[in-house]
Every structure is written in C-alpha cells, then in structure tokens.
N, C-alpha and C positions, 0 to 999 in steps of 0.2 A: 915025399917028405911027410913025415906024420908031425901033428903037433899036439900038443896039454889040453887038457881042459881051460885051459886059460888063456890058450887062442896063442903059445909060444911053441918054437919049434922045439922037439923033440930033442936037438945035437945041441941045446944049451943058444942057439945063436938070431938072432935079432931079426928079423923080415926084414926083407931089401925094400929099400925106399920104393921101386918097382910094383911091389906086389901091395904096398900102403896105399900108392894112390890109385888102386882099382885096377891093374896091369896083371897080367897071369906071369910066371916065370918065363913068358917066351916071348913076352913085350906085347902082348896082345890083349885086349881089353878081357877082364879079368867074368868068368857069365855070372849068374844070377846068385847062384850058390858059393861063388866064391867072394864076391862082395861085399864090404863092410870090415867089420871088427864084431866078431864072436861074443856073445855077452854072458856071463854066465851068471844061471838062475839058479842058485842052491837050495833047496828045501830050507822053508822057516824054521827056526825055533824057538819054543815059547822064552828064551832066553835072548832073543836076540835084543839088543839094546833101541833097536830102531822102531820097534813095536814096545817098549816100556811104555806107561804111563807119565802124565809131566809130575802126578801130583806124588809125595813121600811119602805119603800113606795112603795109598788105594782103598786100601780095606776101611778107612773111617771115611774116605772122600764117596764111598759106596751106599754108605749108609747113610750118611747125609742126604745124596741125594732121592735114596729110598725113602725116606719120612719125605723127601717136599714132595715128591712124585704121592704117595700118600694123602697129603693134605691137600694138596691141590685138586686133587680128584674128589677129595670130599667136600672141598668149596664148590667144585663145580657142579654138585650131584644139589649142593644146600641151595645153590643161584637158582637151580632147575624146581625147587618145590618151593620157593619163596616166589619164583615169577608161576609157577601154576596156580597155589593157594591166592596170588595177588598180595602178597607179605607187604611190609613197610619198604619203602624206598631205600634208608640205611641197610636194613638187610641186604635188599637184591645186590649193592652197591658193595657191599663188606664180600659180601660170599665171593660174588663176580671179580672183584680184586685180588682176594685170596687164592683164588683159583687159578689164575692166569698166571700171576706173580709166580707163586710158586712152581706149575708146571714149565713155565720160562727159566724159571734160576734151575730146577733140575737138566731140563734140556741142555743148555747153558754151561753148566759146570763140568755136564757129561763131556761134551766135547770139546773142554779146555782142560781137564786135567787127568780124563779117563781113556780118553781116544790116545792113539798116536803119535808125538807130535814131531818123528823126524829129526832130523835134516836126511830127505829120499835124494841121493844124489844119485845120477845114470851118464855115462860119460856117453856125449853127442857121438850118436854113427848112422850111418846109410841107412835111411829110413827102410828100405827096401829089405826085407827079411825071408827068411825060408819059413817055410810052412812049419817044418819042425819048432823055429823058436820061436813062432806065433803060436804055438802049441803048449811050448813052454811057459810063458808069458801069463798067457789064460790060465794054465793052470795054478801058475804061483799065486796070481791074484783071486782067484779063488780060494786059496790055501790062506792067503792072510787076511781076507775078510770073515771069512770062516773060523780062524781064529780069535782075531777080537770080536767077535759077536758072542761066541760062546762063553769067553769070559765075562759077560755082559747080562747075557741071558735075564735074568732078575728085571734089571732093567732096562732092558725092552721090553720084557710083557709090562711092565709099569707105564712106560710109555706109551705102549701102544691101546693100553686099558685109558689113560687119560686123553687121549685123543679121540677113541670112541666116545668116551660118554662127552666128551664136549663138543663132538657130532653131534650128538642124538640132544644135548642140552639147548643148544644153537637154532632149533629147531621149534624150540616152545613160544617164542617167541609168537611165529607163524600159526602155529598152533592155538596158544592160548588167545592172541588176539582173535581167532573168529568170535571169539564167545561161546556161550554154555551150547551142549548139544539141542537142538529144538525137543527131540525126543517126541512127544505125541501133546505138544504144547500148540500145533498147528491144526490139529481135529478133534485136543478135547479141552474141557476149563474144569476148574474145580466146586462146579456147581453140581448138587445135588438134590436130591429128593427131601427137601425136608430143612436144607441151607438156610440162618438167618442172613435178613438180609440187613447188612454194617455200614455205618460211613467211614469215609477215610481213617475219622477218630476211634473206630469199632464199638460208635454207640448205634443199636439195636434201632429199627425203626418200626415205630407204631404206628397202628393205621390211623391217630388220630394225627400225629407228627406235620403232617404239608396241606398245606389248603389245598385249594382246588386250580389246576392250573402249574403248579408248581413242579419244579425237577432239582432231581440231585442224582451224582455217583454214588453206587456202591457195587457193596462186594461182599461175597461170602464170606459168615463170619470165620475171623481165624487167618485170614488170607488179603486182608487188606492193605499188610504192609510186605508182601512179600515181592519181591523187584524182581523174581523170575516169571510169577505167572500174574501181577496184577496186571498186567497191561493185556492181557487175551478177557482176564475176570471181569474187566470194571463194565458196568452194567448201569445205562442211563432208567432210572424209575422215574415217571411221570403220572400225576394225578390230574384225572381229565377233568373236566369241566363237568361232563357227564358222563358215563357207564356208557359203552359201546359195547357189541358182542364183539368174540364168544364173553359171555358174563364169567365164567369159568377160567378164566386166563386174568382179569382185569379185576380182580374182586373189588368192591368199591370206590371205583373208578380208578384203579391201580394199575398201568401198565408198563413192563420192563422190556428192553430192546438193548441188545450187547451195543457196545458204544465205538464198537470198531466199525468205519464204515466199508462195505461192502466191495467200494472200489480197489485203495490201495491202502487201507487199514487206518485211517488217518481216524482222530474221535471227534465223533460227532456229539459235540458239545450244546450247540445253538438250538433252541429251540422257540419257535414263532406258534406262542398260543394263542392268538385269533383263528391263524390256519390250520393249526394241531400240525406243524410239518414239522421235523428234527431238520437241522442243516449241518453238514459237514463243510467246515472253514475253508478248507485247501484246496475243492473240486467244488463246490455248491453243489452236491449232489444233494438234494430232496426228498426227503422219507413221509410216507403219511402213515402219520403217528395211529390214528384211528381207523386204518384200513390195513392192518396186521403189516404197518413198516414197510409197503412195496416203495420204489423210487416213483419220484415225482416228474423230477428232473434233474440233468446231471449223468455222469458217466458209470455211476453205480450200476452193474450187470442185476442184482439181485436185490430181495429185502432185505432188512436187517430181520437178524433170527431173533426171533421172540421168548422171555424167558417165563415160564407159566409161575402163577404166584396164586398163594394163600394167605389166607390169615388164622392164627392158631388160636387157641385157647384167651390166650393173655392177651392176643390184640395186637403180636406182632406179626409181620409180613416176613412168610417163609416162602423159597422156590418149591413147586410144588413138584418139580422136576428138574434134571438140568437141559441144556440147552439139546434141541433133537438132529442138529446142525452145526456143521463147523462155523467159527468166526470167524469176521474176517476178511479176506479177497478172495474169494473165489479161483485160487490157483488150480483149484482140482477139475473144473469145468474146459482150462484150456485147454 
C-alpha cells in the first residue's frame, strides 16, 4: 500500500485503528520505520504567515531600532572616555544610562516585534524518528533561522558592534583604576642641571632664606604642583649648622636629600638637629644628614641619594645636577 505525503493512503481510505496504534498490517508490533505519524516538513517561505513579523510596519519598527542600536553605542563609547579622561560623575552617569537603556530597548523591541512570534504548533507523535526526518527537521530549522537572520542582517552587526564596545568599555574600569602608567617615574625625576630650587608655593629659594639648622621641601621649579611626578620630586634641603664636605655638593652649608625613604618610599620628613639625622615616620629608619645620608638605623637598605646644589649668580640655589640614582626603595637591588 503506498501512501501521500501526508501520511494518507493512496486508495482515499483511513489507517486501521491497527496500524495507528503501532501494529503492522499483520497484528504484529509495527518496527522502527514504520512507527509514529509521518510529519511533514515543507520548505519555508518568506511568505509564510508563521515567520511574519508582530509589528505593522517593520520597515519603521527597523529603523527605530537602528538609531537606538546607534545611540546607545555612542553612549557607551562617551561612558568609556568620560571614565578614562576621569569626567564629572553626571557625565559617566548620563553616558552609562544612555547606553545601556537604549541598547536594551533595541534588543528588546527586536525580539517583540521583529522576531517571529508564532503560534508553532506540531501535532504530538512517537518521539522515535527515522534518520531521514531527523534529517529533515535540521534542515528546515536551519532554513528558518537562516531566513530570519538575513532579513535582520543590519541589525545584527548593530548588535553585535554594541556588545563589543561594551566589552571592551567594561573593562576601563579595571583598567583606569590602576592608575597613570609609572613609565620611567621609577628611575628618573625631573631634576636637572641647572633646576631652581621652589617651595610648594613656587617661591625661589635664596641662600640667604633659612637660618642655620633649618629644613623645608622643595622641588624643581615648574613642577611643584604637578601630582604625577611631585611625589618622586620633592626634595628635603637642609641648612647645616656648619659646612661638612664634599663643600661642592653643600655650598654654604646647603644640603639636599630626595625625601623618599630608601626603604618603602615613605617621606622622610623629621629631622633631629642636635644629631644632624633625617627620621622617616613609618620605619624610624635613620639617615646621617652629614655623612652623605647612609642609614643609621632602621630597615633602610641604602642612603638617601643626594641631590648636588649651587648657587647662581643672584643668590639662588640651583641643582647642580640631577639626582645620579634612582629614588626611592631599592626595588632594583632585589
């Protein structure tokens, strides 16, 4: 007996209750291939009402969601150079909204009124299938995912362009928080040959300026307010009670020592003039101020590097060079 493509016999007439409930025509259990209800898989087409879209105008519901797919990617690109530059809080907050929002309402709308939405109904049969209509099966469902995607095309590179950069955006975070690159801020300062030497306020200092005994920070003129390298720059000057050699390094009685200490970079601020020693706060690490800064005491590995000083013309104190040593902790030793 032959039957249709639609699983009916050929002579117009009905399967026997028999052969419905799994039984061959000879009352015997019915084998692999003949089991079930036949289903049949007709090739799509772009016509078919079950693959239509929900929304009445696709073609505007397209574009719509083209501009928020758009905007949204450029919030999220604006989030990303507002959190690098370190922008204002309302910024990162407006951009960071914008961006999300709108990639959500295009995501969103795509697959409520652009997608599919059915009713896929499939009349329940014998799980158990022949290879052939697993065959079949794969292929239709590739045939109609392959369809709607192609009508879409547009919008999935949109998609997919707003999901990378809000990869790549998501990641600044990580990023920007380590802080600025050290770059060569770990073995050099911006002390030079010839450098005035500045206070906080970048007034000039003259050798007639501190009594004897006295100390203050400075810094290279120019760079005293700069928050990326003053803290390698800042530079403890001490005027001694009396001139110690080399006389060439201390010009009357003028001597400079980077203020970072030696151990774990902490500044060494304190200084005990009876005993000419610098003291770092955090470690008591011990510096002798008039034996070129070796430690005294304390967990300090080295001296402090010494920074050579002149005096000019006018009577201010310049560096006569810059420092011949990195500041700092001695990371390069371990």
């Amino acid at each position: 007996m032959t039957t249709t493509e639609s699983g009916h016999p050929a002579d117009g007439h009905e399967p026997s209750d028999t052969v419905a409930d799994g039984l061959g025509s000879n009352g015997a259990e019915a084998g692999p291939h003949e089991r079930g209800t036949p289903v049949a898989l007709p090739a799509v087409r772009p016509d078919d009402p079950h693959l239509q879209p929900a929304a009445q105008h696709p073609v505007r519901v397209s574009n719509i969601i083209v501009v928020s797919f758009l905007i949204g990617i450029a919030g999220m690109v604006g989030f990303g150079y507002f959190y690098w530059t370190n922008d204002s809080p309302w910024k990162l907050g407006l951009s960071l909204g914008v961006g999300l929002t709108l990639l959500g309402f295009g995501l969103t709308a795509w697959g409520k009124y652009l997608m599919p939405q059915g009713p896929f109904v499939e009349e329940r049969h014998d799980l158990s299938s022949s290879q052939a209509e697993r065959d079949a099966m794969a292929a239709a469902l590739t045939q109609r995912t392959g369809l709607v995607m192609k009508r879409r095309g547009v919008l999935g590179g949109l998609l997919a362009a707003g999901l990378a950069v809000f990869g790549v955006v998501i990641m600044f975070p990580l990023l920007r928080s380590l802080g600025p690159l050290p770059k060569k801020t770990l073995t050099q300062t911006n002390w030079r040959k010839g450098s005035l030497l500045v206070d906080s306020d970048g007034r000039a200092i003259h050798v007639g300026s501190m009594v004897p005994g006295g100390i203050q920070t400075v810094f290279p003129a120019g760079y005293e307010n700069n928050d990326q390298t003053a803290s390698q720059d800042q530079t403890v000057l001490i005027r001694l009670l009396a001139p110690v050699p080399p006389y060439d390094w201390s010009p009357d009685g003028y001597i400079a020592y980077s203020k970072l200490c030696t151990h774990l970079g902490c500044p060494v601020g304190l200084y005990e003039q009876e005993l000419e020693l610098l003291v770092c706060p955090c470690h008591q690490s011990m510096f002798k101020v008039a034996e070129k800064g070796v430690p005294e005491f304390g967990p300090a590995p080295r001296p402090l590097p010494q920074l050579p000083l002149q005096i000019d013309s006018s009577g201010y104190l310049r560096a006569a060079a810059g420092y011949d040593q990195p500041v700092g902790p001695g990371y390069w030793e371990r």
